[in-house]
N, C-alpha and C positions, 0 to 999 in steps of 0.2 A: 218845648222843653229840651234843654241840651248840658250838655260840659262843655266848658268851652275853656283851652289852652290857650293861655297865652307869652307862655315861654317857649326860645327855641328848643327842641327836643331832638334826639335821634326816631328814626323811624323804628327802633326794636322798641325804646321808650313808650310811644305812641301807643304802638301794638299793646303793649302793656294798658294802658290807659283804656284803650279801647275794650280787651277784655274784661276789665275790671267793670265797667260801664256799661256793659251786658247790650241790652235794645237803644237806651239812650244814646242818640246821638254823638257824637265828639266832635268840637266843632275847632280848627286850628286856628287861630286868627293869627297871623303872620305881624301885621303894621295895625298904629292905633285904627285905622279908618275901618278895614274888618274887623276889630275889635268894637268899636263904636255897634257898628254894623249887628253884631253876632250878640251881644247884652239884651235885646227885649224877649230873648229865647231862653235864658238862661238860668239856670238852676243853681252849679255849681259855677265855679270860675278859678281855676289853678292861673291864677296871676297877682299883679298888683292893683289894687281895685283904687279908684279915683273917685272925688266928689261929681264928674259928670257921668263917670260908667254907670258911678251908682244911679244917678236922673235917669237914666237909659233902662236897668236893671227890673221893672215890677216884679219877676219873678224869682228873683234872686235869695237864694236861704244859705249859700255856705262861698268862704271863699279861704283857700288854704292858696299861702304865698312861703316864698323860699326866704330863709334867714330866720334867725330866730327873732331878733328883736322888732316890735313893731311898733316905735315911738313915731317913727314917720309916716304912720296908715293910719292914725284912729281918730282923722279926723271929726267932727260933731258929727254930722249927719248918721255916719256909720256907727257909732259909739250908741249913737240915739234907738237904730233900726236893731229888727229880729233877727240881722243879717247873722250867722256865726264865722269866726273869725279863727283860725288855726295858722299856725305855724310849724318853725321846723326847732322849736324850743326841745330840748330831748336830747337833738337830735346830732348836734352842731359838736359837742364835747370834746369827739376823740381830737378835731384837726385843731380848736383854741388850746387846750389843753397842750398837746405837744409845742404849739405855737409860743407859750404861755413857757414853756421850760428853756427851749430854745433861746427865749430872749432872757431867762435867768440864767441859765449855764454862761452864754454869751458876757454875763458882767461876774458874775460869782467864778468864772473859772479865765478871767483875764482874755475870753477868744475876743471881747471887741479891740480893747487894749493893744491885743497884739497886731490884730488886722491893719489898725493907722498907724503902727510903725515895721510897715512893711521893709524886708532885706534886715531888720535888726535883731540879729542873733545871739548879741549881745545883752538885749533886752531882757534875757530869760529871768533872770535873777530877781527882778522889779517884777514881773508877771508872774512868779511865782508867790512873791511877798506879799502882792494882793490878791492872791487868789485863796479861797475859801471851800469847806465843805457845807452841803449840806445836811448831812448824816447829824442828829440831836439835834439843829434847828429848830425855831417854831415857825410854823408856815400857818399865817390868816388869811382862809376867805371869808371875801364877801360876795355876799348870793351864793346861794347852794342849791340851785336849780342842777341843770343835767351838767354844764361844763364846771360851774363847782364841784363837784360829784370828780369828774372825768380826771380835775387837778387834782383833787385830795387823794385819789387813788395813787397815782403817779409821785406825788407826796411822800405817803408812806412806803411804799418803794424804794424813795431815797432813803427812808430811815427819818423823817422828821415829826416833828409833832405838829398833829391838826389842829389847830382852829378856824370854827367857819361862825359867820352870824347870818342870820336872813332871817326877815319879816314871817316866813310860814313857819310852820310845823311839819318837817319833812324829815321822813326815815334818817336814821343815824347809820353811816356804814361802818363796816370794824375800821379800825383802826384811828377815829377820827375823835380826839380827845373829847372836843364839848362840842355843841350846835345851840349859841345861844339866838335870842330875837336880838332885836336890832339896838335894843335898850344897852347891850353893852359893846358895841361897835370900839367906846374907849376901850376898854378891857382888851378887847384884839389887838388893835393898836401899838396898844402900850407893850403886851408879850410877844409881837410875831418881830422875826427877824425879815420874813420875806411878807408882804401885803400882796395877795392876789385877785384884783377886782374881777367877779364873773358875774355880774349883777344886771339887769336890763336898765334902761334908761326912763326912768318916771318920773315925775314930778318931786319925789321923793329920794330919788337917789340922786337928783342933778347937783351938782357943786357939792355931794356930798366931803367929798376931801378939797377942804378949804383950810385956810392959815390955821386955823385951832387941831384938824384931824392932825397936820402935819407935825403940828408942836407937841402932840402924844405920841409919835413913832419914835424908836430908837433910830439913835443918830449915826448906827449905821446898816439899819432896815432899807429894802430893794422893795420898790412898787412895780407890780408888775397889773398894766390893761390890756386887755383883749377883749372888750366889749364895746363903750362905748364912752367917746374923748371927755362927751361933757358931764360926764361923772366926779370928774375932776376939774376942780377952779386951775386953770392954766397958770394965770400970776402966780398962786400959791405955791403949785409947783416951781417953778420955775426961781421962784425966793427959796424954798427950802432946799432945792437941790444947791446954789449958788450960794448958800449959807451954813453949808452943811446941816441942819438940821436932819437930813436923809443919806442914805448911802449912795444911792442912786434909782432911777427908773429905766425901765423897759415897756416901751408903750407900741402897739401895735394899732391905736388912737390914740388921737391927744383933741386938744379943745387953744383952739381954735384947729379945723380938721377940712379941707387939705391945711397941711403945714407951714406956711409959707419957707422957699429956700434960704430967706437972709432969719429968719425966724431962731435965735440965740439957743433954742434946745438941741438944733442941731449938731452946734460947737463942744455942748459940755461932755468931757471925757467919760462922768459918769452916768451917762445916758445911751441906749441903745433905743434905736428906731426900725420900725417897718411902715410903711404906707398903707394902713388898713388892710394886709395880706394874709391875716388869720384864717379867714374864711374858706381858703383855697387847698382843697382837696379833691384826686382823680376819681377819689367815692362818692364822692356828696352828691352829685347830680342823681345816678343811680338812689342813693336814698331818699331822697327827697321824692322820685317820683313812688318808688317804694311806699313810702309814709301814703302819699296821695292813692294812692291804687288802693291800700288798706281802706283810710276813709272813706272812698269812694264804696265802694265794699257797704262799709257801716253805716252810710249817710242811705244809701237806696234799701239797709235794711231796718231803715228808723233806728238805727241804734248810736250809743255814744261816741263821737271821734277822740281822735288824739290830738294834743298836742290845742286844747281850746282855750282862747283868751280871754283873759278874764276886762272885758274892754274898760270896766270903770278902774281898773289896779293897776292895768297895762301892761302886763304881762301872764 
């Protein structure tokens, strides 16, 4: 019976891990071949679990992995098993969230605009004629999980009006106008100036904004992702931005993802890009092993973890 890590960690990390794990071994698996190796011992497993780890695994009851979304782990086998599956769902907020403003400041306040016309000082006048507040805005999410949550705070802040939709039934926080289910996703749509996808990637969110979502946006509503590309029908985009049906996007995904360089999204003036760089914060590591120290805590004391997938909903 063991833990077995298989991210690289700092040694104060470890230490951490180690105490939290009390008698039970810690077993570090450095490359897949010790990992391979280190699964027919194994209890928990702080990594990313595979359909062979799993063949390897009889012992195996918990395995908490970094990232919140886990559309690329749940394959059959594991979905099928008593295995429990956590994440860092909760957890991820504060860094998508700013990441998530960032690329809306960036188009609503002319900083891309101005970036590609570098030395032109002259240009003010144009960068200021398209530049906007968000102060009385309507700002819609979609998914109101933890980084939902994180943007509508931030939101209201600027002074705008919330709306969110998502599938659960989840706490309403002040200042957040309505929290409808997903039945009125047009309704959002149709009132938000800014669209903020914070949603996981399901069977049911995939290609969710396709040529019909676009054709219920105002036409000159900002989409902004920071989760996950194939949330969105790429063509779609890509027509309504080129047609103006949209104002513009800010995507820190997109679909198809990597982006290819000759790839047209590039080009268009009212678009801002990052290269899936959301996720990057000097905290996160620190939290995440955090989180894992907790459960590990909760799992050796038979009690409930955090942050559990609900593997047939996928999130």
């Amino acid at each position: 019976m063991s833990v077995v890590v298989a991210y690289p960690l700092m040694e104060a990390q470890l230490a951490r891990i180690r105490e939290a794990a009390g008698d039970l071994p810690v077993v570090l698996a450095a490359g897949e071949g010790q990992l391979a190796q280190a699964m027919p011992e194994a209890d928990a497993l702080f990594g990313r679990l595979t359909p062979a780890l799993l063949e390897r695994a009889p012992l195996l009851r918990w395995v908490q992995t970094q990232g919140a979304g886990v559309d690329g782990l749940l394959f059959p086998d594991l979905v099928a098993s008593d295995v429990v599956l956590t994440s860092e769902k909760g957890h991820v907020g504060s860094h998508l969230a700013e990441h998530a403003f960032a690329l809306l400041l960036a188009l609503t306040r002319s900083v891309a605009e101005a970036i590609r016309h570098p030395g032109r000082w002259d240009h003010r006048l144009a960068l200021r004629a398209a530049s906007w507040e968000l102060t009385d805005k309507t700002m819609g999410i979609v998914g109101f999980g933890g980084t939902g949550r994180a943007v509508a705070e931030r939101a209201v802040a600027f002074g705008c009006r919330v709306l969110a939709v998502d599938p659960e039934r989840v706490p309403v926080p002040p200042g957040v106008a309505a929290l409808w289910p997903m039945d009125r996703f047009a309704d959002l749509l149709a009132q938000s100036d800014v669209v903020v996808i914070c949603a996981p990637l399901t069977p049911q969110t995939r290609g969710l904004f396709d040529r019909e979502a676009f054709a219920r946006m105002r036409r000159h509503a900002v989409l902004i992702n920071v989760t996950r590309g194939a949330i969105v029908d790429g063509e779609a985009l890509l027509a309504a931005l080129r047609e103006g049906q949209i104002g513009g996007a800010g995507l820190d995904v997109t679909n198809p993802e990597p982006l290819p360089p000759e790839h047209p999204l590039w080009q268009l003036p009212n678009v801002v890009i990052t290269p899936h760089a959301a996720g990057g914060s000097p905290l996160r590591q620190d939290r995440v092993v955090d989180l894992f120290c907790a459960n590990l805590r909760q799992f050796l004391a038979g009690e409930p973890l955090e942050g559990v997938i609900d593997k047939t909903k996928g999130y």
